[in-house]
N, C-alpha and C positions, 0 to 999 in steps of 0.2 A: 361667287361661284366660278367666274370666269380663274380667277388664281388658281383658284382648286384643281380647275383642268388643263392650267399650261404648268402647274406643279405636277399634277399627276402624266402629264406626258414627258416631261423632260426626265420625273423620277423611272419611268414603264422605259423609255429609248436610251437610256443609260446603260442599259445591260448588255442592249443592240452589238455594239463592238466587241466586247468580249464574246457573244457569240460567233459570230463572224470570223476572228481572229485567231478561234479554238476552231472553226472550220475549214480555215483555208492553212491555218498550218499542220492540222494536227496532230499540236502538241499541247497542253496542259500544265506543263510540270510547274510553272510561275504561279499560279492560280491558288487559292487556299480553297480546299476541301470543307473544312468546316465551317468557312465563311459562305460558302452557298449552301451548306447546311442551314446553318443559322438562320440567314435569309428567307431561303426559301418555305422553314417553318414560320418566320415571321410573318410574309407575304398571305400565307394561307390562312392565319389568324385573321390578319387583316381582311382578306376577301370573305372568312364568317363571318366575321363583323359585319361588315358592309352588306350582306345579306340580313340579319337580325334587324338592320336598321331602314333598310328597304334601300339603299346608297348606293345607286345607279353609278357614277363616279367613281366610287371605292370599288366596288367590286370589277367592274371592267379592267379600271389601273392596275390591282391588280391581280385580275387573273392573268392577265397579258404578261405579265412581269412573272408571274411563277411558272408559266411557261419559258418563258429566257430563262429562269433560273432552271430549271429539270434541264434545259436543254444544254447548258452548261456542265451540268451535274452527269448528262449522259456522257458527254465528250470528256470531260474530268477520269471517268471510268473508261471510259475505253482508251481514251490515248493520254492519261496519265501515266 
């Protein structure tokens, strides 16, 4: 379990600088659109998941994470 949760933190703070980085410059244009598309459909599969399953773990990872991903995805839009 413990893997699980320094897996699931290093995977959820990964997203951290790219949010950050779309906020303090904001600018976007490097960034791919459809890959936080993608993602962030994926994320949310995965947090139903982790809810079907009762996966305390899964689900917190991430919801954390599909929040950095929209918030990307806001800054993509607006200052792409």
């Amino acid at each position: 379990m413990l893997i699980g949760l320094i897996a699931a933190l290093m995977t959820t703070t990964s997203l951290l600088p790219q949010v950050i980085k779309s906020w303090r410059m904001k600018e976007t244009r490097d960034i791919s659109l459809l890959m936080f598309i993608f993602m962030g459909v994926g994320l949310f599969l995965w947090l139903v998941y982790g809810f079907f399953i009762h996966n305390l773990p899964i689900m917190v990872a991430n919801s954390v994470s599909f929040v950095f991903v929209l918030i990307n995805l806001f800054f993509k839009v607006k200052y792409g």
